[in-house]
C-alpha positions, 0 to 999 in steps of 0.5 A: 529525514526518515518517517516511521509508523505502524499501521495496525490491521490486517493489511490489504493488496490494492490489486490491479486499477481499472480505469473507467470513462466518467458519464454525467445525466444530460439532457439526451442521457447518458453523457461523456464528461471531458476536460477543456480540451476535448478530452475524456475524464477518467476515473482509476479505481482498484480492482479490490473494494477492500482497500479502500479502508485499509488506504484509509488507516494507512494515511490516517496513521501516516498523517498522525506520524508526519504534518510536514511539507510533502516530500519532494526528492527521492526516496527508499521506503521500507515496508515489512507485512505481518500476519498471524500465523494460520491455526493449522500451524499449532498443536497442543505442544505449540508449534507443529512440524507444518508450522516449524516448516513455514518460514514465512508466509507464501500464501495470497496476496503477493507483497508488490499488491500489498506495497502498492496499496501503500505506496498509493495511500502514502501519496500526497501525504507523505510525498508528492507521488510514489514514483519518487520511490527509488529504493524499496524494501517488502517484506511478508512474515508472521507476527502478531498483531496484523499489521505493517512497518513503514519507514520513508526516508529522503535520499540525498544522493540516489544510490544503485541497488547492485 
């Protein structure tokens, strides 16, 4: 099966995760939720808030291109970043030497943050967990409009990448 999508806007890089320690109001205060068994329950927040709503149009456009069974194998996901290019790379003839000599962008954020905004917003949506991702394709490149290419495919057989 090969899913395929465009999310539309400038994508976002989910940044690191923090993980906090959940506190309720208690009778004496400030108190620590734990599970059954005694231990802590943890919240795992990204450390940028800006995320959040591109997550949200990732899985919104994810569900509108796939309302199957969650995906349960392996699986090589293709994601390719475009972004406008910078007006500093135009002159009045097009594009000047600085936009000619930029290939691509190589400007913040990295394409493993933005890949994993995804790869989380993708999560019970498309599959069950990115750690079924075996094979991965990022790419960041100029293009309009902002936006993000997906392509999820099941793998029948998990082949190397050598």
């Amino acid at each position: 099966m090969r899913i395929t999508f465009t999310v539309f806007g400038e994508p976002k890089p989910a940044g690191s995760k923090r993980a906090m320690p959940i506190y309720r109001r208690g009778p004496n205060g400030r108190q620590l939720v734990t599970r059954e068994n005694g231990s802590p329950m943890i919240a795992v927040i990204d450390d940028n808030p800006d995320s959040k709503a591109w997550k949200q149009q990732v899985a919104c456009a994810a569900r509108q291109a796939y309302c199957g069974e969650l995906l349960d194998g392996p699986l090589r996901v293709s994601l390719h970043f475009y972004r406008p290019r910078p007006k500093g790379h135009f002159g009045a003839n097009g594009l000047n030497k600085q936009g000619r000599d930029s290939l691509a962008p190589t400007t913040k954020p990295d394409v493993l943050k933005l890949a994993r905004g995804v790869e989380d917003a993708l999560s019970k949506v498309i599959y069950r967990d990115d750690s079924q991702i075996v094979a991965e394709l990022i790419t960041k490149d100029y293009g309009e409009p902002a936006r993000c290419e997906v392509i999820v495919e099941e793998m029948a057989v998990a082949v190397p990448l050598t």
